[in-house]
C-alpha positions as CSV (number, residue, x, y, z in Angstrom):
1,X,98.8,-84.3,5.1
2,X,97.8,-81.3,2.9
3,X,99.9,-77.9,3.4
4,X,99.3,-74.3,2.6
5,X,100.9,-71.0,2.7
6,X,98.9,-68.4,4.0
7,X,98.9,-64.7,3.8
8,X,97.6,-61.5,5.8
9,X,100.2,-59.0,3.6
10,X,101.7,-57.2,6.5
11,X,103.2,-53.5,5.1
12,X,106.2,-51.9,7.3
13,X,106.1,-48.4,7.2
14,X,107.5,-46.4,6.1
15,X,104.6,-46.1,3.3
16,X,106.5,-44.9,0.7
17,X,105.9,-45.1,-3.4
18,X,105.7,-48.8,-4.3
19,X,106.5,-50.5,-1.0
20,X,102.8,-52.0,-1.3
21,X,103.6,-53.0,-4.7
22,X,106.6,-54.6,-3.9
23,X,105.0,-56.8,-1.0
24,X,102.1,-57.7,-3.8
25,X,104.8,-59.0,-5.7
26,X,106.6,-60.5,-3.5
27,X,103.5,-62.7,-2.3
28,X,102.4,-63.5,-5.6
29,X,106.3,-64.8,-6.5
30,X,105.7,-66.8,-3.1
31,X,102.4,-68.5,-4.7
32,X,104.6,-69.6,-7.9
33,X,107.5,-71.2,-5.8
34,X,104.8,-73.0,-3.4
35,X,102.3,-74.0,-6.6
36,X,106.0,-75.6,-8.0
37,X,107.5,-77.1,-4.9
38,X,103.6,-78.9,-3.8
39,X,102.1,-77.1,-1.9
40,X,98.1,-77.9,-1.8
41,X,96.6,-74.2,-1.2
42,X,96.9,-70.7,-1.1
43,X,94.9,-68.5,1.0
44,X,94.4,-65.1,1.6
45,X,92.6,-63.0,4.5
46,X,89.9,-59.8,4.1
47,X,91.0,-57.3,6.6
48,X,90.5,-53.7,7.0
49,X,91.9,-50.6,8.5
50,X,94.9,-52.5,9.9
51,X,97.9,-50.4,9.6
52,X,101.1,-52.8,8.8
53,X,99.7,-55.7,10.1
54,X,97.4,-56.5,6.8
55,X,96.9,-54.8,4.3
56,X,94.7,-57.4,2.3
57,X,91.2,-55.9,1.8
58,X,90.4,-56.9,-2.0
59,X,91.6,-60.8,-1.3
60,X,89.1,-62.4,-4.8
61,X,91.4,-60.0,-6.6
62,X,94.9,-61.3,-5.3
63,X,93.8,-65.2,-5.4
64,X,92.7,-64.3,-9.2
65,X,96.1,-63.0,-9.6
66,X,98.0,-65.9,-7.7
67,X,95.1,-68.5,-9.8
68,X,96.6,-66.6,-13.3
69,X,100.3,-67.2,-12.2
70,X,99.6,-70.9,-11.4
71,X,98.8,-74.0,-12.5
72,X,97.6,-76.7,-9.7
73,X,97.2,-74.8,-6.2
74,X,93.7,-74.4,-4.7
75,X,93.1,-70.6,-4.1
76,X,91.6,-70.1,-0.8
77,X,89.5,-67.4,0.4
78,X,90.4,-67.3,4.2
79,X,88.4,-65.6,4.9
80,X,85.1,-64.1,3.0
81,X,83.6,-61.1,6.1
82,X,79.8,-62.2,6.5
83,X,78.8,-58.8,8.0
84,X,75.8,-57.2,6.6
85,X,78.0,-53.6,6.7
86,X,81.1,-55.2,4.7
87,X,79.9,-57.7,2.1
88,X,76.4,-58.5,0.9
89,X,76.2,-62.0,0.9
90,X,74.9,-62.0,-2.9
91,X,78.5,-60.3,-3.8
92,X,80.1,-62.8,-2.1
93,X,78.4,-65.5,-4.2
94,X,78.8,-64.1,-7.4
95,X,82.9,-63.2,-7.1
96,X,83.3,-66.4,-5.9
97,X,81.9,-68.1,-8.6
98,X,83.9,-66.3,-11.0
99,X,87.3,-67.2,-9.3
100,X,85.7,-70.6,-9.3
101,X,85.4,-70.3,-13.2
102,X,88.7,-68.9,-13.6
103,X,90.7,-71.0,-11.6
104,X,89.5,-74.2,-13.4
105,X,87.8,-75.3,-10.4
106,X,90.5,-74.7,-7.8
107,X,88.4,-72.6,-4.9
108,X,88.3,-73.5,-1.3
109,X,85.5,-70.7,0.4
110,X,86.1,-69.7,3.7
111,X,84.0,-67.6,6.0
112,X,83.7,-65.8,9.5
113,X,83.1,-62.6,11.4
114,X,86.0,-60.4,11.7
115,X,87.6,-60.3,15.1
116,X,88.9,-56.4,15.6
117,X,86.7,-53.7,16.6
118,X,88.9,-51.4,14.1
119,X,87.0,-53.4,11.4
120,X,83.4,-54.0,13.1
121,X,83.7,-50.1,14.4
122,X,84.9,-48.9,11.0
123,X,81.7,-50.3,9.0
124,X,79.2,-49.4,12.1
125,X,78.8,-53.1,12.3
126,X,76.8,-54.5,15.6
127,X,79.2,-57.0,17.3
128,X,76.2,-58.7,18.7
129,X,74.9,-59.5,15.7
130,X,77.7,-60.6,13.5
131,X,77.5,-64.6,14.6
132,X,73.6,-64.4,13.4
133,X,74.6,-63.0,9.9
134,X,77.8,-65.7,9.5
135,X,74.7,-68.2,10.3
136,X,72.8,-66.7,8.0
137,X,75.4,-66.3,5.3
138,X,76.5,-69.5,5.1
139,X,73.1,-71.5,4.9
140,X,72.1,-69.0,1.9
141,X,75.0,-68.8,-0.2
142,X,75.6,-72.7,-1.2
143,X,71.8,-72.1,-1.9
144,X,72.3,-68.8,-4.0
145,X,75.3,-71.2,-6.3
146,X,72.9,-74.3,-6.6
147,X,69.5,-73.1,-7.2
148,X,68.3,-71.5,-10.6
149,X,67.2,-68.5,-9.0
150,X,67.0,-67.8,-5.4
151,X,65.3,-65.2,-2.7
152,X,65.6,-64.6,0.7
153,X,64.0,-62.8,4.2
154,X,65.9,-63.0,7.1
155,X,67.4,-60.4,9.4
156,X,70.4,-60.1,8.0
157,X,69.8,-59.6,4.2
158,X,66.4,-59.7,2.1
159,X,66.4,-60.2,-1.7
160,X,63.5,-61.0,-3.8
161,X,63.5,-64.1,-6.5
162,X,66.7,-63.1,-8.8
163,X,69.6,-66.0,-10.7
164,X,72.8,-65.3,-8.9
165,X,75.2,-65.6,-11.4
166,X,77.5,-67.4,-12.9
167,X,77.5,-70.6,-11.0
168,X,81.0,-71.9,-9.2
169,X,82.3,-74.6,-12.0
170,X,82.8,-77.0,-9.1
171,X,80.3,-79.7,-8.5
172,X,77.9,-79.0,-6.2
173,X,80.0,-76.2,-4.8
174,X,83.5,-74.9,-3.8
175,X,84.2,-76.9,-0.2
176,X,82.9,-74.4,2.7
177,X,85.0,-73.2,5.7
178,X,84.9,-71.2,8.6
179,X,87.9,-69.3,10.2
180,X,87.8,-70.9,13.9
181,X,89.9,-67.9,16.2
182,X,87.3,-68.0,19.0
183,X,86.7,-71.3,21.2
184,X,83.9,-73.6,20.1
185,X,83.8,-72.1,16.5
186,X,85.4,-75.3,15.0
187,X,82.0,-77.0,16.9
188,X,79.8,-75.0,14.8
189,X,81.9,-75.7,11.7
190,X,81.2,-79.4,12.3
191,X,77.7,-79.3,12.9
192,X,77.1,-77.3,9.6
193,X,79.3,-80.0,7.6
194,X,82.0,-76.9,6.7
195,X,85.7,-77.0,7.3
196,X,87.5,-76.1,10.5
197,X,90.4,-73.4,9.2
198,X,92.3,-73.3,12.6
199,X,93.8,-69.3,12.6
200,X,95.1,-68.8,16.5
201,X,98.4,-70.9,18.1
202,X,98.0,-74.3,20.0
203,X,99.3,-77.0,21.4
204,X,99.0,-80.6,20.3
205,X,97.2,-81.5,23.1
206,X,94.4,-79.1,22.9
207,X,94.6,-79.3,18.8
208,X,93.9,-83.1,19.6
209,X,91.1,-82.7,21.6
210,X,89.7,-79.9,19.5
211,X,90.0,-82.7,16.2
212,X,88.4,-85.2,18.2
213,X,85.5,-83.5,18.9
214,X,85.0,-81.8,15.7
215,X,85.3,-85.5,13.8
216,X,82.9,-86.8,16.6
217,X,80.0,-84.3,15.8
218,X,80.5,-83.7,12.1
219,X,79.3,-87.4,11.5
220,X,76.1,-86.3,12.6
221,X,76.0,-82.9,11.5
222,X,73.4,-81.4,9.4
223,X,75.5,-79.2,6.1
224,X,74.1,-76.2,5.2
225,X,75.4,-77.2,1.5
226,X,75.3,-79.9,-0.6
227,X,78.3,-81.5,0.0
228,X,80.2,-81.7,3.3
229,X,83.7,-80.6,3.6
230,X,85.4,-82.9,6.9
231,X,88.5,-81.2,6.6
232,X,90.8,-79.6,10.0
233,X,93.6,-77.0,9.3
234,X,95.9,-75.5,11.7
235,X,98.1,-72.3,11.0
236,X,102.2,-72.5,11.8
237,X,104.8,-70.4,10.8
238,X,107.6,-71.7,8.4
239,X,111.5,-71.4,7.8
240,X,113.1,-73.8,6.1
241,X,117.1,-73.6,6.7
242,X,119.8,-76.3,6.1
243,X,121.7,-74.8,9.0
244,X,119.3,-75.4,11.9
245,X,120.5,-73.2,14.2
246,X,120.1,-70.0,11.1
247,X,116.6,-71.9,10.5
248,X,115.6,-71.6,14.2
249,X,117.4,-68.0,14.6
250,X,115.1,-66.4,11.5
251,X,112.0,-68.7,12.5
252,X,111.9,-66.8,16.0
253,X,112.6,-63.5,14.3
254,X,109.3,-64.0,11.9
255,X,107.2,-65.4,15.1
256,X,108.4,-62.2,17.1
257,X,107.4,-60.0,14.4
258,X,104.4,-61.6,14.0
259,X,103.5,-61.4,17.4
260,X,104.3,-57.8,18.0
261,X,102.0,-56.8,15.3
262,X,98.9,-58.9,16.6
263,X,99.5,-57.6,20.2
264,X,98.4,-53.9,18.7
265,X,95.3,-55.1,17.2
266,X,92.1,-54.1,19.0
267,X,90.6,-57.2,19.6
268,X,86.5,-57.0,19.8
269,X,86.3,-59.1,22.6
270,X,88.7,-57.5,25.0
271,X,87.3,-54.0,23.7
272,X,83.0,-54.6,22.9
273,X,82.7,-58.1,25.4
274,X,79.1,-58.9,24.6
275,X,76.8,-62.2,23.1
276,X,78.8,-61.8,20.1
277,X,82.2,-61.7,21.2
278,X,82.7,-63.1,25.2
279,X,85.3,-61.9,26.8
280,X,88.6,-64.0,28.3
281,X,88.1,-61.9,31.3
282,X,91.0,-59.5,30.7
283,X,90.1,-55.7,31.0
284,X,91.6,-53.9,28.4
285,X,93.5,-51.5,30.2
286,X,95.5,-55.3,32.0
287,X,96.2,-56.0,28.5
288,X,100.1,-57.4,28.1
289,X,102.0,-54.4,26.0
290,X,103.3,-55.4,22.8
291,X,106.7,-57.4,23.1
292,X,109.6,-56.9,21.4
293,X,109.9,-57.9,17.5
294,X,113.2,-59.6,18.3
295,X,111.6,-61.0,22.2
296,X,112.8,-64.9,22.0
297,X,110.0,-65.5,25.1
298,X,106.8,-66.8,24.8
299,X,106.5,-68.2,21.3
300,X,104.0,-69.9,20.0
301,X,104.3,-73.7,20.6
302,X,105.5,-76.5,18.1
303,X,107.1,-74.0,15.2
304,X,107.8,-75.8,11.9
305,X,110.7,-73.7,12.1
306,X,114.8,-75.3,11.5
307,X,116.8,-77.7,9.0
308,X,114.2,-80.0,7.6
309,X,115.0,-82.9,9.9
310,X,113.5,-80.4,12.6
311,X,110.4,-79.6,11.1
312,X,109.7,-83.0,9.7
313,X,109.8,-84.1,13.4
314,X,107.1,-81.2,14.8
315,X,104.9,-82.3,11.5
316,X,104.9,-86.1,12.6
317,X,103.1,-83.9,15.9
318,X,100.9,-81.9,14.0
319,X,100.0,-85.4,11.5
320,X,99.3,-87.1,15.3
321,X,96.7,-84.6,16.1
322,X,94.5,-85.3,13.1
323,X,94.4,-82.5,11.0
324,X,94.3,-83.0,7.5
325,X,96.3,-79.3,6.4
326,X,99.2,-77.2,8.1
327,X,98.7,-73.3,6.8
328,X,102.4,-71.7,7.0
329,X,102.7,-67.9,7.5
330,X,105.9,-67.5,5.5
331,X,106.8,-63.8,6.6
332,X,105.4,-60.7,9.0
333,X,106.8,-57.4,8.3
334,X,109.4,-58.7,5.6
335,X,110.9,-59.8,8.3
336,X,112.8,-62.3,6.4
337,X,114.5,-61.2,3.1
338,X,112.4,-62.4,-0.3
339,X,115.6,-64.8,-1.5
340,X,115.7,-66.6,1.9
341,X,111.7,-66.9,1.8
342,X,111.8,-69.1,-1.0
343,X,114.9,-70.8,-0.2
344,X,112.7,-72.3,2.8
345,X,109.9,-73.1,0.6
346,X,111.8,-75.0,-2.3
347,X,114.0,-76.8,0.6
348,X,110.7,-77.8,2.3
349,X,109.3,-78.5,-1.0
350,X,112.2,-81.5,-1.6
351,X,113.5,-82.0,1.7
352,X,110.2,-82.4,3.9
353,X,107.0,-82.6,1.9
354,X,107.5,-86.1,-0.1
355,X,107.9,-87.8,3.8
356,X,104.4,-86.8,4.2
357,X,103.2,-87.0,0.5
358,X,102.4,-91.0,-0.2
């Protein structure tokens, strides 16, 4: 198995001077203990306009910070926005080539939608529309890195013959994902040969089924690039502790925190139901209120959270369901103080990642 850390860069207020800054850094120090202890990938979300929760809207120019302060870890873009109102797919191509160059080869591309109407409504973006541009996106960037020079008409974006440049330094391409949040999405990332980067909480059972599947048609699937990229990644939270009842303690404290920030997102779905986004059924106004940060109920299932026997156990689960990568959130809110963060990651580092590393 392959692991990751991954980060949204949640702010607490209050917003005084440097308390950005000092997140930033503390991130970037959490890439240089992960690149040292093994870890196989760093990623990094594009979010906008959501206060405390994330705070990551320029992620090209944190991975090129995190791919200057490291040596071996693949820099992940997770994700790249293919709206029309946010990024122009031609932008997209071009910065991601030259974090491709300047990594030494070390980009994974991800992709999607957004999920919040505070992002889609903040741009003007149509919700109905954004699935058809992701579509669009993807089949004409591996295009705009391959070909000498490259044009386009479609309803999302038109450009006439131009060279997109520089090209990615990896051969034919960086390895393509999509962000899979909404049910079916890790379907389309088969059928288009692209990875499925699991982002929302499951079981094993339904991760099983879900890996089955997406093996099953990604055999017969038809990539929109050159190469295809059969890889499935699920997203956990981590706390690595020697004391398992401290490890489990802080690990609920981070998934509580966590959790009370996504409840106060505006989700599209619940908010613009439509083609685009289709609704659970839940009216917004029967929406559950946020919980309580510090609310030990209802968290997520199978946390790699505990004394490294513990989480060595629930990653023998994960490894049974087929995925290739566990992504691990490593803090929400700074929850958990800097020193103890990468305490859990060296401790993983020695203690649990060799039992899976042969």
């Amino acid at each position: 198995m392959k692991f990751g850390i991954f980060f949204e860069i949640s702010v607490p207020r209050p917003w005084g001077p440097g308390v950005e800054k000092r997140v930033y850094d503390h991130c970037l120090e959490q890439t240089m203990v992960a690149d040292e202890a093994g870890f196989d990938f760093v990623w990094a979300v594009e979010h906008h306009f959501l206060e405390e929760y994330s705070h990551c809207s320029a992620p090209e120019v944190f991975l090129t910070a995190c791919a200057m302060k490291t040596r071996r870890i693949r820099i992940g873009q997770g994700i790249a926005v293919c709206v029309p109102e946010m990024n122009h797919p031609v932008r997209l191509a071009e910065r991601a080539a030259v974090m491709d160059i300047v990594s030494d080869g070390r980009l994974d591309f991800g992709t999607g939608r957004s999920a919040t109407w505070t992002e889609l409504g903040g741009f003007r973006a149509d919700p109905d529309t954004t699935k058809a541009t992701w579509d669009e996106f993807v089949r004409a960037i591996p295009n705009m890195w391959t070909q000498e020079r490259y044009s386009h008409d479609g309803p999302g974006f038109s450009m006439p013959s131009r060279a997109v440049l520089p090209k990615p330094l990896q051969k034919p391409h960086p390895p393509l994902w999509v962000a899979v949040t909404s049910p079916g999405t890790e379907l389309d990332a088969a059928e288009r040969g692209m990875g499925a980067l699991g982002l929302t909480f499951v079981d094993f059972a339904v991760q099983e089924k879900k890996t089955a599947e997406y093996r099953r048609r990604i055999r017969t699937c038809e990539p929109v690039g050159l190469a295809v990229n059969d890889q499935v990644a699920t997203v956990n939270f981590l706390f690595c502790h020697a004391d398992d009842a401290k490890g489990v303690e802080t690990g609920r404290r981070l998934a509580g925190s966590f959790g009370y920030l996504a409840a106060q997102l505006v989700s599209a779905r619940e908010n613009y139901p439509g083609r685009g986004y289709a609704s659970f059924g839940l009216l917004p106004q029967l929406r559950r209120p946020p919980a309580d940060p510090n609310q030990q109920a209802e968290q997520p299932p199978n946390l790699c959270i505990g004394d490294p026997e513990r989480i060595a156990k629930m990653l023998r689960g994960w490894e049974s369901t087929g995925v290739d990568c566990v992504n691990f959130l490593l803090n929400a809110h700074e929850t958990v103080p800097q020193e103890q963060v990468l305490e859990s990651l060296r401790l993983f580092g020695k203690e649990v990642m060799p039992r899976f590393k042969k």
